[in-house]
Legacy VTK file of the C-alpha trace (Angstrom):
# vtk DataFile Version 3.0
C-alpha trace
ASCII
DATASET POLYDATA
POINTS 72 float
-26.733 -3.898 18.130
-23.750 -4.546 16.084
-20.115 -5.883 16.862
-17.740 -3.743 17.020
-14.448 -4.076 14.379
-10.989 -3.735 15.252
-8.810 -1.505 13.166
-7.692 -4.049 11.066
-11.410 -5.513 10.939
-12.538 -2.493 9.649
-9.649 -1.836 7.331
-10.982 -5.430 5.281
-14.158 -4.452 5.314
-12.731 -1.068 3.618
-10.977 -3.368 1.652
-13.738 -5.471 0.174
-16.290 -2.601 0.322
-13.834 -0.976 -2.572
-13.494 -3.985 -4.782
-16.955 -5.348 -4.493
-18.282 -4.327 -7.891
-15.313 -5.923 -9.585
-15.785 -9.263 -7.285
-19.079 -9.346 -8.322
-18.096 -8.933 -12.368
-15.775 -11.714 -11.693
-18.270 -13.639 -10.600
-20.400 -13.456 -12.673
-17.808 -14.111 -15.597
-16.585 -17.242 -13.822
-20.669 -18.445 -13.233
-21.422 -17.790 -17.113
-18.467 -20.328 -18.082
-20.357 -23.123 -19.555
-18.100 -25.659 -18.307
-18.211 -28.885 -15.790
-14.528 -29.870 -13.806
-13.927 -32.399 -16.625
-14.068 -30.070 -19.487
-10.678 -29.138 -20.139
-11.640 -25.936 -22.053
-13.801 -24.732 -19.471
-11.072 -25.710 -17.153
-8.511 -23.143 -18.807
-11.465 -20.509 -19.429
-11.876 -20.275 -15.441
-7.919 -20.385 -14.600
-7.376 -17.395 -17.612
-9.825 -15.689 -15.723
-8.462 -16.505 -11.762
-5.590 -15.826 -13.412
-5.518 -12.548 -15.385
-7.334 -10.875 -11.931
-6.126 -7.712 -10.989
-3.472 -7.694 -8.506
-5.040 -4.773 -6.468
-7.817 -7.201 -5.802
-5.706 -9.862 -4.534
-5.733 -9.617 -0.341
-2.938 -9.320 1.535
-1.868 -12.392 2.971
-1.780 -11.919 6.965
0.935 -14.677 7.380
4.675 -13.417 7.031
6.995 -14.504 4.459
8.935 -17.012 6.062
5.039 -18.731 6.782
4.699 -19.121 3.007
7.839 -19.943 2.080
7.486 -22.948 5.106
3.956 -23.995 3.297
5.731 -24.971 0.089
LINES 1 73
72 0 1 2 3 4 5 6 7 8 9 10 11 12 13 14 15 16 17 18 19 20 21 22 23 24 25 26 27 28 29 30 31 32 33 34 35 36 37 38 39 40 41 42 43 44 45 46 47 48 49 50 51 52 53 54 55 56 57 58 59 60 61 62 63 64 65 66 67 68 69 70 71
């Protein structure tokens, strides 16, 4: 039996359902860096990556504006 999703529950499944091929490329660029955390090339190789990610993958943050700005 499964659970049901609320509209928003099933719009982020929607959501991930659409990127997952692209998640799973990143991934697997970001697993084939031959790097360790004290490897400062490897280091940079993994933030270009994080980095240079699409912004249509990035998710929607569910907190409002004024929540961010407070977390800084």
């Amino acid at each position: 039996m499964g659970v049901a999703l609320s509209d928003r529950g099933a719009d982020t499944v929607r959501w991930l359902e659409a990127r997952e091929a692209a998640m799973l490329a990143l991934l697997a660029v970001l697993v084939n860096i031959d790097s360790n955390s004290y490897e400062e090339a490897g280091v940079d190789a993994v933030a270009a990556r994080i980095g240079g990610f699409s912004p249509s993958m990035v998710c929607p943050s569910p907190r409002s504006r004024s929540q961010d700005t407070a977390m800084r």
